[in-house]
C-alpha positions as CSV (number, residue, x, y, z in Angstrom):
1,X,35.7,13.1,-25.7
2,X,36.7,13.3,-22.1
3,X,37.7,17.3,-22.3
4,X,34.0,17.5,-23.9
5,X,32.2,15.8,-21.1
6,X,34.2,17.6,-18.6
7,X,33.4,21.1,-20.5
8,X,29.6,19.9,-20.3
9,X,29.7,19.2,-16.7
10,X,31.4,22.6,-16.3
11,X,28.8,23.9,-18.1
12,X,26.0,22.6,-16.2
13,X,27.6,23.1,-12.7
14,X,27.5,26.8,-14.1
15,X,24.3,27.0,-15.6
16,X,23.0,25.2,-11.5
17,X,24.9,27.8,-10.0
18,X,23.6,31.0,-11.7
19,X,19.7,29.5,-11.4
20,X,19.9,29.2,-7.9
21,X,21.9,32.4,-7.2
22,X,18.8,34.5,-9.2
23,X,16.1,32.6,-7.4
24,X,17.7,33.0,-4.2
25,X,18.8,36.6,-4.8
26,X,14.3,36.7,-6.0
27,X,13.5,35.4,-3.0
28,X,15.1,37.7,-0.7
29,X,13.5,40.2,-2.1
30,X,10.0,38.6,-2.2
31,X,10.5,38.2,1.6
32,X,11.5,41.6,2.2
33,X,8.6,43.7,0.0
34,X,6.1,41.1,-1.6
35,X,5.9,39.7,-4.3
36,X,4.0,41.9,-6.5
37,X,6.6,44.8,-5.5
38,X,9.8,43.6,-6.6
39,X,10.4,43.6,-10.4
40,X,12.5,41.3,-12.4
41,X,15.1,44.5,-14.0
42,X,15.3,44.7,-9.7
43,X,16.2,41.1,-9.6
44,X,18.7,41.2,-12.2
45,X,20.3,43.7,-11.2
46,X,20.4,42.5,-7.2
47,X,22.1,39.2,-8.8
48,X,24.2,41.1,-10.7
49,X,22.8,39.3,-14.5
50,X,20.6,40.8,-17.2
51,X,17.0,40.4,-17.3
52,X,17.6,38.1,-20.4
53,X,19.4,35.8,-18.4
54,X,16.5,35.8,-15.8
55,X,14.4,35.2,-18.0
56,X,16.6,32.3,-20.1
57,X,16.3,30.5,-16.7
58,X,12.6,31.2,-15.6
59,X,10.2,31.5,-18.2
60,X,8.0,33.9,-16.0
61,X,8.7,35.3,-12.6
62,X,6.0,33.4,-10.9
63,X,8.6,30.5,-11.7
64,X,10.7,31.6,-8.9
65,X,8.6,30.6,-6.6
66,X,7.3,27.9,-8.3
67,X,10.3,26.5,-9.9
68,X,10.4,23.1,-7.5
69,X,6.8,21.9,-8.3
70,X,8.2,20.2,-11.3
71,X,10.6,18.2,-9.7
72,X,7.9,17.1,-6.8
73,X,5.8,15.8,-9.7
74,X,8.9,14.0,-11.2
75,X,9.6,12.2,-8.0
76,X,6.2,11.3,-7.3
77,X,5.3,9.5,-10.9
78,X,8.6,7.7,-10.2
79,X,7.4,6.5,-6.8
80,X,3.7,5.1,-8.5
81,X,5.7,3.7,-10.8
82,X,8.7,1.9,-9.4
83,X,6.2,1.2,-5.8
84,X,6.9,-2.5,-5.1
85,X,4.1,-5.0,-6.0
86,X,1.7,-5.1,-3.6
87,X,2.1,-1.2,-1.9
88,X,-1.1,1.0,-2.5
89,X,-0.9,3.7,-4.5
90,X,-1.0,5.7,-1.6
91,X,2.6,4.8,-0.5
92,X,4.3,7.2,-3.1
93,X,2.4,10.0,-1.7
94,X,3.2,8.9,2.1
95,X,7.3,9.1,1.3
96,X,6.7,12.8,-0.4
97,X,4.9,13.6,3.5
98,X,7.2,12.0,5.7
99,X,10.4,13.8,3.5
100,X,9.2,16.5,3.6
101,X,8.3,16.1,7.4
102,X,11.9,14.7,8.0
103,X,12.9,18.5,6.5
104,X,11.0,20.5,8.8
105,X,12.9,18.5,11.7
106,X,16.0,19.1,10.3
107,X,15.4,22.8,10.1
108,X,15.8,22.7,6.2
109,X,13.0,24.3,4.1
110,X,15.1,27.2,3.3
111,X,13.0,29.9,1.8
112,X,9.5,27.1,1.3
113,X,8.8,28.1,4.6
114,X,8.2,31.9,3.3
115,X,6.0,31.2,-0.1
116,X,2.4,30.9,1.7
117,X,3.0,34.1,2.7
118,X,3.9,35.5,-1.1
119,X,0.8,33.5,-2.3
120,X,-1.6,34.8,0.1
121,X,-0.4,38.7,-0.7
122,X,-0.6,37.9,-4.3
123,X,-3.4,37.4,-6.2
124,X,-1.0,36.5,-9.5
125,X,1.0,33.8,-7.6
126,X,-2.5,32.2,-6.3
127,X,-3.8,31.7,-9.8
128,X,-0.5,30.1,-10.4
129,X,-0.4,27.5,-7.6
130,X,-4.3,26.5,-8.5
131,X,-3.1,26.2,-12.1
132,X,0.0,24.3,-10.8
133,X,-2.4,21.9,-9.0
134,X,-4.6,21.4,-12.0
135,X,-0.9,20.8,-13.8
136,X,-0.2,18.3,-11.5
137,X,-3.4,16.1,-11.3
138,X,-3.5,16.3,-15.2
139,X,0.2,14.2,-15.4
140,X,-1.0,12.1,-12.3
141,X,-4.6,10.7,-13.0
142,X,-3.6,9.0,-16.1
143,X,-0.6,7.1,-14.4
144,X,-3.1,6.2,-11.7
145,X,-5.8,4.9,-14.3
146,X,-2.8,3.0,-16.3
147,X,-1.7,1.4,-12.8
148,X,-5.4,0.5,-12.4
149,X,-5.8,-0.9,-15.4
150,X,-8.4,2.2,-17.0
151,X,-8.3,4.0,-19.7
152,X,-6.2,7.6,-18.7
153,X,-9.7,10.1,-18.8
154,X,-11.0,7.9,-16.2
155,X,-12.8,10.4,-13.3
156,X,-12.6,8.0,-10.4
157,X,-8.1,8.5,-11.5
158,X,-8.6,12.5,-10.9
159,X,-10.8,12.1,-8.1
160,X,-7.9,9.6,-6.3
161,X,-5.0,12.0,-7.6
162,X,-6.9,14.8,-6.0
163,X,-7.4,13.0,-2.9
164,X,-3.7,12.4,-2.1
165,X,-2.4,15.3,-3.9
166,X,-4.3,17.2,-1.1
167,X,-3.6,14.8,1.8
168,X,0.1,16.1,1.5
169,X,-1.1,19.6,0.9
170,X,-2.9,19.7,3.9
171,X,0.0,18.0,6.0
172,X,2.6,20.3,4.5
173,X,0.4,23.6,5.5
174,X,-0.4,22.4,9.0
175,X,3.3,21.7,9.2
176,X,3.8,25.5,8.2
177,X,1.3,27.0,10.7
178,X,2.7,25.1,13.5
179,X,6.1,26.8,13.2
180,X,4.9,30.0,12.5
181,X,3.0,29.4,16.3
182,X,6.2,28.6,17.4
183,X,5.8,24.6,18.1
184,X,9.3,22.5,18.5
185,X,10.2,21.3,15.3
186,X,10.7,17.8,16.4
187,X,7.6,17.7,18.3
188,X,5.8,19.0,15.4
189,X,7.2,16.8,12.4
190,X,6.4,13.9,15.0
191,X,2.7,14.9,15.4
192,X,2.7,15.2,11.7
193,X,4.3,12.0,11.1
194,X,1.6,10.2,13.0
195,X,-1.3,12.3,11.6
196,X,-0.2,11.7,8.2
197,X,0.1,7.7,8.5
198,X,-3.1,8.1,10.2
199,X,-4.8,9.8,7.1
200,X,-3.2,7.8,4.3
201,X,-4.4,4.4,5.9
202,X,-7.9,5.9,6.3
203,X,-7.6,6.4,3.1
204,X,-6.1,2.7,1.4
205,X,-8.9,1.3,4.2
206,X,-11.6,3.4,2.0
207,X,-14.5,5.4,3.8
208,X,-17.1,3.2,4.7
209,X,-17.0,3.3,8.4
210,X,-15.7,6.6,8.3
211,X,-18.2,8.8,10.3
212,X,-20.8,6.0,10.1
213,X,-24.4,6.7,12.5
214,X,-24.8,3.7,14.3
């Protein structure tokens, strides 16, 4: 039983190992020519694997790009759902922003940094991030309703998933323009840091007062 877990890990570690040497090898080449240039029979044969085994690992080659969308949606269901009693619902959202703020100090997107460029040269990898995003509220608003107590087609769940699904949008692509203009990375994720507190308390505070004419 041991030898068979052992193989299985092997396994894995293997299976790990050859996804990210594809979408790394995918990537490269993305950056280089576009994405719309490079073909997957030229990816496989860059990584040195068959166009099967590209394909065994990424359903579609806008999944190369892509593939880590999943995984964010993983991590923030299991924030909303294992927040302490008493944090808004906001405060799963706020831990995605500042990690991935704490990344752009530490100098380690890795190739993120390069995929709003793909997107805006492709119009194939744009209908798949909008679709993405659609993905994404679509397994968030019913956890929000549930949390709230409503039933999971509620529209004021969407309109809340929307509304902090794109507070961290907009903080993650103001964190990308401001390196591409060359601002210190610490300085930057700093600013950020503060902007994005500022925007996720403006919105557990609601909008009332917010732009009020006295």
């Amino acid at each position: 039983m041991a030898v068979a877990s052992q193989d299985e890990g092997l396994r894995a570690r293997k299976k790990r190992h050859m996804r990210e040497t594809i979408r790394a090898t995918a990537m490269r080449l993305f950056a280089r020519r576009g994405f719309d240039e490079v073909t997957v029979a030229e990816i496989a044969a860059h990584a040195g694997v068959s166009e099967k085994t590209v394909f065994n690992h990424f359903a579609a080659k806008e999944d190369l790009v892509f593939s880590g969308h999943g995984q964010r949606q993983e991590r923030l269901l299991a924030a909303l759902l294992e927040r302490p009693a008493g944090a808004p619902l906001s405060a799963a959202f706020r831990q995605e922003t500042h990690a991935f703020l704490d990344r752009v100090q530490a100098d380690a997107l890795g190739d993120l940094a390069v995929v709003p460029h793909l997107v805006a040269g492709s119009a194939a990898l744009r209908n798949r991030l909008f679709l993405g995003w659609e993905r994404e509220i679509e397994v968030l608003a019913p956890a929000l309703a549930a949390q709230a107590g409503l039933p999971p087609d509620d529209l004021g769940a969407r309109v809340v998933a929307r509304t902090l699904s794109w507070a961290h949008r907009t903080v993650f692509r103001a964190a990308l323009d401001g390196l591409h203009a060359g601002r210190p990375r610490g300085e930057l994720a700093a600013a950020l840091r503060a902007e994005a507190d500022r925007i996720y308390d403006q919105l557990d505070h609601g909008l009332a007062e917010y732009g009020l004419r006295r």
